[in-house]
ROPA-497479 format. One line per 10 residues: number of its first residue (from 0); for each residue z, x, y negated of N, C-alpha, C. Coordinates in Angstrom, 2 decimals, always signed. Layout:
N
NUM> Z:X:Y:Z:X:Y:Z:X:Y; ...
***
This chain:
173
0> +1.12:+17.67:-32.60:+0.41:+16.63:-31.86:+1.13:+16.39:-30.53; +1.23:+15.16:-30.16:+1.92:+14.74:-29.14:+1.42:+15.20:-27.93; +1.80:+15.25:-26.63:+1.20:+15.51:-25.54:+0.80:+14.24:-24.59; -0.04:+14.27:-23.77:-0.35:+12.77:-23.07:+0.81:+12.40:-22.69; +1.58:+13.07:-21.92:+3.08:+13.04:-21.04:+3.71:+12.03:-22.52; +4.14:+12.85:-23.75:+4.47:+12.13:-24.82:+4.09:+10.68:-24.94; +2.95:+10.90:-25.25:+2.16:+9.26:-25.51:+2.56:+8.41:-24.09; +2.52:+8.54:-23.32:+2.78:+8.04:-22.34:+4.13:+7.38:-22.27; +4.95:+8.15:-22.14:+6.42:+7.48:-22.73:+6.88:+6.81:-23.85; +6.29:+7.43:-24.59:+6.05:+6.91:-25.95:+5.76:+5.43:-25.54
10> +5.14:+4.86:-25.38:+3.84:+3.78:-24.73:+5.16:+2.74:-23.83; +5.66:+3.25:-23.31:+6.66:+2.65:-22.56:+7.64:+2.03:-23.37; +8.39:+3.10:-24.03:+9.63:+3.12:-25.04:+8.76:+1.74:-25.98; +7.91:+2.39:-26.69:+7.34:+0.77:-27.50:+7.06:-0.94:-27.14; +6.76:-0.56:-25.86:+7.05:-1.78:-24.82:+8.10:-2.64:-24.95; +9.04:-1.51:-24.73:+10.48:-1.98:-24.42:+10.94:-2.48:-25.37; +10.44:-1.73:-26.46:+11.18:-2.34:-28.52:+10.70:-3.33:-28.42; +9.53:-3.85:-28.26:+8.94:-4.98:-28.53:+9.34:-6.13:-27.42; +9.99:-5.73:-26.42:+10.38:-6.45:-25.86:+12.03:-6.72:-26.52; +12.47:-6.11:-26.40:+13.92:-6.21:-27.14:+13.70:-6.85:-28.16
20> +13.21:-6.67:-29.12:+12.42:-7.37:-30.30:+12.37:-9.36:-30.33; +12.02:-9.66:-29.00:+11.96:-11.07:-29.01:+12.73:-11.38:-27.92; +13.31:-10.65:-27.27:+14.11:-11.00:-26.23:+16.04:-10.44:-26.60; +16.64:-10.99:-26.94:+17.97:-10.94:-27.33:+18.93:-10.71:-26.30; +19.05:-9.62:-26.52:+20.36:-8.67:-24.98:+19.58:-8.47:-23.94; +18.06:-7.94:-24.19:+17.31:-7.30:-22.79:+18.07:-6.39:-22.35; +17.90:-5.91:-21.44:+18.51:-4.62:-20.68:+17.12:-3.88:-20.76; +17.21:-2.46:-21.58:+16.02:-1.89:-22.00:+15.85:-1.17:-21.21; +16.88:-0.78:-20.21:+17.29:+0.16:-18.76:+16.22:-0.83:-17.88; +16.33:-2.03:-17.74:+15.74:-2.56:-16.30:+14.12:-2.75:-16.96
30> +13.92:-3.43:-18.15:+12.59:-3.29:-19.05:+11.37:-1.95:-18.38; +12.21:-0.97:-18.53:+12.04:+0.33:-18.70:+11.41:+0.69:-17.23; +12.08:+0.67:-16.68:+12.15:+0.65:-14.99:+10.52:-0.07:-14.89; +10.80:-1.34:-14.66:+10.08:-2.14:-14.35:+8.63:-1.64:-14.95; +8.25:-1.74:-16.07:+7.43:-1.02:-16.87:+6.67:+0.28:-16.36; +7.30:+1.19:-15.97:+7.33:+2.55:-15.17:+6.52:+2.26:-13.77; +7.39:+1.18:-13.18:+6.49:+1.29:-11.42:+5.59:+0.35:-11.69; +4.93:-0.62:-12.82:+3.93:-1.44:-13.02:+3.11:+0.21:-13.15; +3.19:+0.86:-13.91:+2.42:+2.13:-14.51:+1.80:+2.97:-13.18; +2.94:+3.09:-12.74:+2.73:+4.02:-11.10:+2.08:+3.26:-10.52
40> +2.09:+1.85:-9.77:+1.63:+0.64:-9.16:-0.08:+0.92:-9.35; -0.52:+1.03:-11.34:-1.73:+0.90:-11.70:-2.53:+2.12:-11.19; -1.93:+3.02:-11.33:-2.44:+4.40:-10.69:-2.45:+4.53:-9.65; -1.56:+4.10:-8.66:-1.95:+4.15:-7.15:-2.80:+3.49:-6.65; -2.76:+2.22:-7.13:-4.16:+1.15:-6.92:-5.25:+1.62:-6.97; -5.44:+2.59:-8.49:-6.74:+2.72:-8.96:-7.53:+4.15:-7.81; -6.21:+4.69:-7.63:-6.14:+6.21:-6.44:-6.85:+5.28:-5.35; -6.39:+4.40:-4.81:-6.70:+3.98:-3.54:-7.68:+2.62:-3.55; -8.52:+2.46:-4.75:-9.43:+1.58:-4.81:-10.64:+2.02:-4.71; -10.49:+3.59:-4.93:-11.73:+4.38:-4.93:-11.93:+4.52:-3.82
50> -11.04:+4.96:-2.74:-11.17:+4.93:-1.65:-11.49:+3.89:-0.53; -11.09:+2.60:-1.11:-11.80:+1.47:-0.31:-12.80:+1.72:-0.92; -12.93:+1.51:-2.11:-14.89:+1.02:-2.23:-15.47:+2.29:-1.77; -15.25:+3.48:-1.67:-15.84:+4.79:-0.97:-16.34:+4.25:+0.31; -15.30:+3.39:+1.34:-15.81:+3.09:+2.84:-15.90:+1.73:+2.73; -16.05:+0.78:+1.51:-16.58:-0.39:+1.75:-15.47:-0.99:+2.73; -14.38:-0.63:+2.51:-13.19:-1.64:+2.67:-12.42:-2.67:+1.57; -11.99:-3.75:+2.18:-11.16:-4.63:+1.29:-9.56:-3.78:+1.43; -8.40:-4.15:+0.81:-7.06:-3.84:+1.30:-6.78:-4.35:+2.71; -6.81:-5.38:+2.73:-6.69:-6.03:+4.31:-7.56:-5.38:+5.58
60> -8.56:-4.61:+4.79:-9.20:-4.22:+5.99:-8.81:-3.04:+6.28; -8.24:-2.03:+5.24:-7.92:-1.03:+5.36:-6.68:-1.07:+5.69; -5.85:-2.44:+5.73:-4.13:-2.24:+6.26:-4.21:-2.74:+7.44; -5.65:-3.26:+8.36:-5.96:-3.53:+9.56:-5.80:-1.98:+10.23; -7.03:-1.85:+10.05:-7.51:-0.11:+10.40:-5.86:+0.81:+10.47; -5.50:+0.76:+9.54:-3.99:+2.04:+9.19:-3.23:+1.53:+10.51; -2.86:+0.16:+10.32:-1.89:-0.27:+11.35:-2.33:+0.27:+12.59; -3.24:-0.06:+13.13:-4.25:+0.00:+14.61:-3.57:+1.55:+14.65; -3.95:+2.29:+13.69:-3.84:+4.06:+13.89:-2.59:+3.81:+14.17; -1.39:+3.48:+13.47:-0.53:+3.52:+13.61:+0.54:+3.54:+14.38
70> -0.03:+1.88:+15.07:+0.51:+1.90:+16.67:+0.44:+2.72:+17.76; -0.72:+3.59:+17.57:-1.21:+4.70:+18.90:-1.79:+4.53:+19.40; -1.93:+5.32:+20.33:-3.33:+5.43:+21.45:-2.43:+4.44:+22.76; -2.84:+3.25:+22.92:-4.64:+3.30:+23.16:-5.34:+2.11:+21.71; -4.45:+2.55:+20.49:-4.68:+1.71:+19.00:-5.20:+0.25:+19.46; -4.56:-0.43:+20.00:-5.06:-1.99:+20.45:-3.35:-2.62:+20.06; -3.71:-3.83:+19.38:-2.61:-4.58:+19.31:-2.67:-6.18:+19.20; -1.93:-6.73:+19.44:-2.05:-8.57:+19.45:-2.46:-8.76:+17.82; -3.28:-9.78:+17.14:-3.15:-9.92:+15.89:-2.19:-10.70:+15.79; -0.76:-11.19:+16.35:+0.54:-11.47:+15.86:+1.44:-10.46:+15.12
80> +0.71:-9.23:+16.00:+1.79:-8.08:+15.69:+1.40:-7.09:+14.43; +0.10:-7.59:+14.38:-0.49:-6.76:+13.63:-0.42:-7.97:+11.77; -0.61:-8.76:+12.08:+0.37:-9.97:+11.06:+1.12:-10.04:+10.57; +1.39:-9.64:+9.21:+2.73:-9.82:+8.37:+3.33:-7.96:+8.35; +3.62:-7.51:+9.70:+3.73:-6.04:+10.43:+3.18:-4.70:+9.39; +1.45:-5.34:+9.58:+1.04:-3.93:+9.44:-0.33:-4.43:+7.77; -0.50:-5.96:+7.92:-1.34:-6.83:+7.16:-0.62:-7.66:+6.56; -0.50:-7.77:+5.21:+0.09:-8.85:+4.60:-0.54:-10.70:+4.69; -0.61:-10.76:+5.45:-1.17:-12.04:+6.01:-0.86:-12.84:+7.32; -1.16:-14.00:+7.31:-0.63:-14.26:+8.87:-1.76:-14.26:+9.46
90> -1.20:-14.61:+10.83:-2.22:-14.33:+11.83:-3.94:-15.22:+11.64; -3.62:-16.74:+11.38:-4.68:-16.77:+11.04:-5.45:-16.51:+9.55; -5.02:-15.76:+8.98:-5.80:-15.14:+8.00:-5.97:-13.83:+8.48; -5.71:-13.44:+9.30:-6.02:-12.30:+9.79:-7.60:-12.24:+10.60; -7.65:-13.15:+11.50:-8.94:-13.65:+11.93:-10.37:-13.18:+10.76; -10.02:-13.49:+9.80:-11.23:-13.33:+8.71:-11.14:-11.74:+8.59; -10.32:-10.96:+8.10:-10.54:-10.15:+8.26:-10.89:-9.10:+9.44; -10.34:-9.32:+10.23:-10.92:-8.71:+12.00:-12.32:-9.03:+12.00; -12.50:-10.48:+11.93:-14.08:-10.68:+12.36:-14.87:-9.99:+10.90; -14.87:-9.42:+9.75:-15.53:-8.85:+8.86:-15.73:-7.38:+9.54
100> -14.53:-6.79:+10.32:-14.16:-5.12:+11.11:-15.37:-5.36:+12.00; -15.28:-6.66:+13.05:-15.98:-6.48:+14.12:-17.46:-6.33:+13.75; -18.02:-7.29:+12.67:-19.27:-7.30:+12.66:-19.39:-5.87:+12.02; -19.05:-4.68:+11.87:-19.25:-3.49:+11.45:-18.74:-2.79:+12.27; -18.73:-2.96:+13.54:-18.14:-2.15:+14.99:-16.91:-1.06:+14.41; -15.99:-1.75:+13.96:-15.03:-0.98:+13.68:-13.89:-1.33:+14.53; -13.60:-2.32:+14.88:-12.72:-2.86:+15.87:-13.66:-3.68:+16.93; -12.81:-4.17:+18.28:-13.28:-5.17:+18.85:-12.24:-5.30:+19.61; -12.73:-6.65:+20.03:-11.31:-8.12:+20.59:-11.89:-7.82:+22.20; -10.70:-7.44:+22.74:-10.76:-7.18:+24.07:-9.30:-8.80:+24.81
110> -9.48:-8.30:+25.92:-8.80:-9.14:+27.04:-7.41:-8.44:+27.08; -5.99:-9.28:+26.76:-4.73:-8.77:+27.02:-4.62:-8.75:+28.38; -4.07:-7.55:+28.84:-4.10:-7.47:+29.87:-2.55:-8.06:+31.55; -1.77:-8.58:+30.23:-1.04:-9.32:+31.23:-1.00:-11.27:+30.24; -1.52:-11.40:+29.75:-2.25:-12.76:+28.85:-3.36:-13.50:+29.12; -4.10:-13.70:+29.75:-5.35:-14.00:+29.77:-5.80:-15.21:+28.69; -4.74:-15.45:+28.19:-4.78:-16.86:+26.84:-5.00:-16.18:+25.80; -4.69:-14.65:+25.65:-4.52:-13.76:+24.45:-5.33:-12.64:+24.44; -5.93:-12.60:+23.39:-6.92:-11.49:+22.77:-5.73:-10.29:+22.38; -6.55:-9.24:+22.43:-5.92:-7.95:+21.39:-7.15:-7.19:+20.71
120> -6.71:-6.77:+19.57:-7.64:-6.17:+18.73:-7.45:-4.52:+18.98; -8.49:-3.98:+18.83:-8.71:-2.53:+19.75:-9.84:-1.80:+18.42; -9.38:-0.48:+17.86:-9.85:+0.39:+17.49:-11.69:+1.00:+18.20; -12.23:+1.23:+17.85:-13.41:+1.87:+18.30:-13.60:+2.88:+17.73; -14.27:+4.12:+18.02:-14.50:+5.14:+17.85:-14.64:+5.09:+16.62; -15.74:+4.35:+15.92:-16.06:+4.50:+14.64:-14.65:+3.86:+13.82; -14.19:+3.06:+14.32:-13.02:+2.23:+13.37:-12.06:+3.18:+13.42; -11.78:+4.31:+14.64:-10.76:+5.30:+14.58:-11.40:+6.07:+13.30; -12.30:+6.96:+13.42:-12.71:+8.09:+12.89:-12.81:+7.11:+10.95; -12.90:+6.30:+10.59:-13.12:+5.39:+9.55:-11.95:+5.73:+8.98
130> -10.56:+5.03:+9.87:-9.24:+4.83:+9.81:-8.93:+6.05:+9.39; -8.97:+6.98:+10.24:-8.46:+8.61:+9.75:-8.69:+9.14:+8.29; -10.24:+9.16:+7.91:-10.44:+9.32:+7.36:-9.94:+8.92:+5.93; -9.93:+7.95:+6.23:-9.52:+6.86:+4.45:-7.96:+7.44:+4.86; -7.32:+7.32:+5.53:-6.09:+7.53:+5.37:-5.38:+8.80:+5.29; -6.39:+10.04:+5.91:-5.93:+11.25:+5.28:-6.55:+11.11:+3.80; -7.66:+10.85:+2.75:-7.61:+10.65:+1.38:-6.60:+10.31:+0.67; -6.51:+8.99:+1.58:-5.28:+8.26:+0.68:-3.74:+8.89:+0.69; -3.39:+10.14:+1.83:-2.28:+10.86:+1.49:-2.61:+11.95:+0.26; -4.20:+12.42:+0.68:-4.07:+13.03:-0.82:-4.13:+13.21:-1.91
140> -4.44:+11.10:-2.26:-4.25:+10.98:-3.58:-2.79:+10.42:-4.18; -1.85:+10.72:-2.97:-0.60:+10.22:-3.11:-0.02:+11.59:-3.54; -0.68:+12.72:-2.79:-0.20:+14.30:-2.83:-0.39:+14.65:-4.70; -1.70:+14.28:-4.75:-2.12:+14.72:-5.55:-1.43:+13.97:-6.91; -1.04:+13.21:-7.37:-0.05:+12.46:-8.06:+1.31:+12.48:-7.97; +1.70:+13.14:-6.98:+3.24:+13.74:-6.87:+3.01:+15.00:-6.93; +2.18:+15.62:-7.56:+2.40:+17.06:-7.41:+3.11:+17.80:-8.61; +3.23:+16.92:-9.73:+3.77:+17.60:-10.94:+5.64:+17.57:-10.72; +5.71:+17.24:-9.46:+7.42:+16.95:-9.28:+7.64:+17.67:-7.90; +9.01:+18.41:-8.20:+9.56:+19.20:-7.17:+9.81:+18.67:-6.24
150> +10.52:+19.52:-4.91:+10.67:+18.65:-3.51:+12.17:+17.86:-4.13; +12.38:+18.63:-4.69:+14.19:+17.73:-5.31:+13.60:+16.21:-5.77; +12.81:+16.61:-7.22:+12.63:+15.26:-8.03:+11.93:+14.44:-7.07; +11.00:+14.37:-6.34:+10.80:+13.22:-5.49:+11.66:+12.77:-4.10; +12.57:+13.82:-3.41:+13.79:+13.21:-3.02:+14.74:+12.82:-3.87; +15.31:+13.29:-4.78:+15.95:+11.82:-5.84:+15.04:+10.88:-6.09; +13.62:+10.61:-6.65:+12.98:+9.34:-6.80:+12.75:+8.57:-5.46; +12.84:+8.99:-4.43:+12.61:+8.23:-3.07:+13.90:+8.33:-3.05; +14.98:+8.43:-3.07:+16.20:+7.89:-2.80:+16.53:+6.59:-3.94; +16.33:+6.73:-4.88:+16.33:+5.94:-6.35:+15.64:+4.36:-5.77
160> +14.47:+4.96:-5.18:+13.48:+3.76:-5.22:+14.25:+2.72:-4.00; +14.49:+3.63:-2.82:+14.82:+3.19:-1.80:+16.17:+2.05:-2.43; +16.80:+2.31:-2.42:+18.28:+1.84:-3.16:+18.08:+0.90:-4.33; +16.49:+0.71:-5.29:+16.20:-0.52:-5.48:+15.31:-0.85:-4.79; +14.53:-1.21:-4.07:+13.42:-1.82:-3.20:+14.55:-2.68:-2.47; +15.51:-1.97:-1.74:+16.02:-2.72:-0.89:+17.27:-3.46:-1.99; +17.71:-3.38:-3.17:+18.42:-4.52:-3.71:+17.52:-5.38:-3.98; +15.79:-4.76:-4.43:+15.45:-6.22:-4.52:+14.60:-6.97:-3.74; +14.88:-6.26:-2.35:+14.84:-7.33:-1.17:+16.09:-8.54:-1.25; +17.19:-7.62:-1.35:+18.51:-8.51:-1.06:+18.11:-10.05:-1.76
170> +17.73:-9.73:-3.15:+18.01:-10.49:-3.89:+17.11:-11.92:-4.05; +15.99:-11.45:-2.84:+14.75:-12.60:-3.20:+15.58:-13.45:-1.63; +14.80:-14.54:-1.50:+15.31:-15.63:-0.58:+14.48:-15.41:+0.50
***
């Protein structure tokens, strides 16, 4: 009897036939690939969906919150910077999500202090302690899914990945 690990690959490899199958001179190498980080992609999502709906976050709200931590103390930043940066959105789509943080005192829009035309968005106690929280989980459901691989195999796969992520930055416009 096969093992899940088996079926699992297995599952892939059949993909790929069937893709080869109607597709004439696939590259079953890039198929393969691709296939693999859709797989990883589904599992990390599903790792870190539990964890928004745990604190009743959207993604955007939780890549608000991370960023804010991110930047430091005193966690306040322009929503320009925090735009595109730290939130996949621009600034004014960012607005919707801030004002969803504020009405749940997780952030609030203070006065820039050499701007007076310009707001900055500012962490609050509860939006810190929120932030921390979801985001130490979310390292340990990243831990916890890299744990069947040595410190080697995931420095070769983070070198691997790195070296395509960034060709296929190169390659988009």
């Amino acid at each position: 009897m096969a093992s899940h690990e088996q079926r699992l690959d297995a599952a892939v490899d059949t993909l790929v036939d069937e893709w080869a199958d109607v597709i004439p001179g696939l590259d079953r190498d890039v198929r393969a690939i691709a296939a693999r980080i859709a797989r990883i992609d589904d599992r990390l999502r599903a790792g870190v969906g539990k964890i928004l709906d745990q604190h009743d976050l959207s993604d955007n709200e939780f890549r608000l919150l991370a960023g804010l931590m991110r930047s430091g103390a005193p966690y306040r930043c322009a929503p320009s910077d925090l735009a595109g940066r730290y939130v996949p959105v621009t600034s004014g789509g960012l607005t919707g999500v801030a004002r969803r943080l504020e009405t749940r005192g997780l952030i609030r829009r203070c006065a820039h202090p050499s701007d007076q035309r310009s707001m900055l968005i500012e962490l609050t106690a509860p939006g810190k302690e929120l932030a921390m929280a979801a985001m130490e989980q979310f390292a340990a459901v990243e831990s916890a899914l890299m744990n069947g691989l040595s410190a080697s195999a995931r420095a070769n796969g983070n070198a691997f990945l790195r070296k395509l992520m960034l060709s296929i930055e190169m390659t988009l416009p």
